[in-house]
C-alpha positions in Angstrom: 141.3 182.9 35.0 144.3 180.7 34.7 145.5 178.3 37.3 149.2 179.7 37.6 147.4 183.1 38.5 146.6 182.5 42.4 144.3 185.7 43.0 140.9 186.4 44.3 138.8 188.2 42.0 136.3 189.9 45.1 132.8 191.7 44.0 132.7 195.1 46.1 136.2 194.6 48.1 135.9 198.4 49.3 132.1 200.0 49.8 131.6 203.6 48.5 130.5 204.4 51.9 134.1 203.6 53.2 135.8 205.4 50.4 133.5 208.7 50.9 134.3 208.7 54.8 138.1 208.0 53.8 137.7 211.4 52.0 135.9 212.9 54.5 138.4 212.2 57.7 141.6 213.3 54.6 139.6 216.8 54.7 139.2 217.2 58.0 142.7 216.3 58.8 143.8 218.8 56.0 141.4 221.5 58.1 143.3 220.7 61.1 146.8 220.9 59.7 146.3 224.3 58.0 145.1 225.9 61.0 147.2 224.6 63.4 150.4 226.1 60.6 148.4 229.4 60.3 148.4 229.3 64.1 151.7 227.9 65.2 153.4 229.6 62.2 152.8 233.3 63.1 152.3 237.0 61.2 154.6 237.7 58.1 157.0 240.6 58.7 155.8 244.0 57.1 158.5 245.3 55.3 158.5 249.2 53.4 160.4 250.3 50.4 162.5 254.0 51.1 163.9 256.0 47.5 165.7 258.9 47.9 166.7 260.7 45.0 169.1 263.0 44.6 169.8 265.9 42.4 173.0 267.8 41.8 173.3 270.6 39.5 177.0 271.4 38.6 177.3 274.3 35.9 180.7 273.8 33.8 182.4 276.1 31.2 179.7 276.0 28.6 177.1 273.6 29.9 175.4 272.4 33.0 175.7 268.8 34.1 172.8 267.5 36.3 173.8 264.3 37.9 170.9 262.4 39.5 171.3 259.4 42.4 168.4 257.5 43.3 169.0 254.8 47.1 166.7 252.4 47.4 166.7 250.5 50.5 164.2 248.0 52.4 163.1 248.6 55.4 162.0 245.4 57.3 159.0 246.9 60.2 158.2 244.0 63.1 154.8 243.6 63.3 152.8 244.6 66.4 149.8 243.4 68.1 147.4 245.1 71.0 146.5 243.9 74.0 143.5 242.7 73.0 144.7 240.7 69.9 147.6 238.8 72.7 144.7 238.5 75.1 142.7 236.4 72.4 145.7 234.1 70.7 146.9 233.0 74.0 146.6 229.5 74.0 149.5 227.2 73.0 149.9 225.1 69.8 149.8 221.9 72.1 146.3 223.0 72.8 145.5 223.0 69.5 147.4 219.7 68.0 146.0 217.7 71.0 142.0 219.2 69.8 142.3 218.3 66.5 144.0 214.7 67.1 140.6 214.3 69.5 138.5 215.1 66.2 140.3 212.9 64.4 139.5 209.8 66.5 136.0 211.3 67.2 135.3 211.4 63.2 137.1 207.7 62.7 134.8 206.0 65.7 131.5 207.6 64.1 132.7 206.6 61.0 133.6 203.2 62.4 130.4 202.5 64.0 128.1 203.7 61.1 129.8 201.3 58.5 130.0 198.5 61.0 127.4 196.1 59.5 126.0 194.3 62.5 129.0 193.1 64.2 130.1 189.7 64.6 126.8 188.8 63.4 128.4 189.2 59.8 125.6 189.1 56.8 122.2 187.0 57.4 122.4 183.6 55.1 119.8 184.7 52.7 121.6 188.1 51.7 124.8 185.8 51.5 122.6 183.4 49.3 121.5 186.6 47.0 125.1 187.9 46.3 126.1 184.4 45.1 123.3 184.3 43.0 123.5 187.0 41.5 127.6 186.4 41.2 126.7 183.1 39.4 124.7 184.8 37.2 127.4 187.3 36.0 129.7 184.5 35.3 127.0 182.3 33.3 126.2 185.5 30.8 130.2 185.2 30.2 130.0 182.0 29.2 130.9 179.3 32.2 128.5 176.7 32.7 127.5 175.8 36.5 128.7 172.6 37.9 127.6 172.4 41.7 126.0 174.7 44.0 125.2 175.3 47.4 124.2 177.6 50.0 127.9 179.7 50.6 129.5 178.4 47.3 129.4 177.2 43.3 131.5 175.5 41.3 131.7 176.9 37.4 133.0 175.2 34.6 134.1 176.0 30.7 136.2 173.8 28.9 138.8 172.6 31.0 138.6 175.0 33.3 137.3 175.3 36.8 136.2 178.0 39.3 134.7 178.0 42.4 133.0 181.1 43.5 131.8 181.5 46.7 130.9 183.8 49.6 132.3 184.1 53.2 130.3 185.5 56.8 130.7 189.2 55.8 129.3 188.8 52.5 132.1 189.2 50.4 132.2 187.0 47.1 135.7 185.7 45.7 136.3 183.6 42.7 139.5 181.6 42.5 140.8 178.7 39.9 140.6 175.2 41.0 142.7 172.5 39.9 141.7 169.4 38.5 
């Protein structure tokens, strides 16, 4: 990594878990959306199709002449419903919109409260200790050399460049240049 570059280079910036229940709330949101259109946006008119042909039969001086007509035209029916089938769609799309807006923040707090990772608490110091470890590790089988170490962070070097990696409260490991 180059000085002029400025970036964090971060081992596991977004958990799987996070990224499955991302997918999983998207889904249910899509759930929700189609069935509130297929309920808010009502039945398709039926429409029927009426030909009429015609046939005329004119005899001339030597010859008939048969002259055939054919009318199409569309015929657009309203649909009807019973009384039982008003009795059972009777409640409004606001219903509906305001239900699946409370799944939706039901389905974000569960998924909010089973990838919280003990709070404020953040990662215990000898799981913060392993990540480094095993960071510093990746970056020796490329070829940096280590420098200084400590509990939360390590200073690598190769050539004339330097890098300290090290790893905050939550557990996240970043890597970054440091100047000379």
């Amino acid at each position: 990594m180059s000085e002029s570059s400025g970036t964090a280079w971060q081992y596991g910036a977004m958990p799987q878990a996070a990224r499955l229940s991302g997918l999983g709330v998207l889904f249910v949101a899509g759930l929700l959306l189609a069935g509130a259109i297929a309920v808010g946006g009502g039945a398709a008119q039926a429409t029927t199709t009426e030909t009429t042909v015609e046939t005329t039969t004119a005899p001339t001086e030597n010859t008939t002449v048969t002259v055939q007509q054919t009318t199409t035209r569309r015929i657009i029916v309203p649909t009807t419903t019973t009384s039982e089938e008003r009795s059972a769609s009777t409640t409004p799309t606001w219903v509906w919109v305001l239900l699946g807006a409370l799944a939706l923040t039901a389905v974000a707090l569960l998924v909010g409260l089973l990838t919280r990772r003990g709070g404020h608490r953040g990662v215990p110091g000898e799981e913060r200790r392993r990540r480094l470890d095993g960071a510093v590790a990746s970056w020796i089988a490329q070829g940096w050399a280590l420098d200084n170490q400590t509990a939360e962070s390590a200073v690598l070097r190769r050539g004339d460049e330097v890098l300290l990696v090290a790893v905050d409260e939550a557990g996240h490991v970043s890597a970054r240049p440091l100047s000379q």
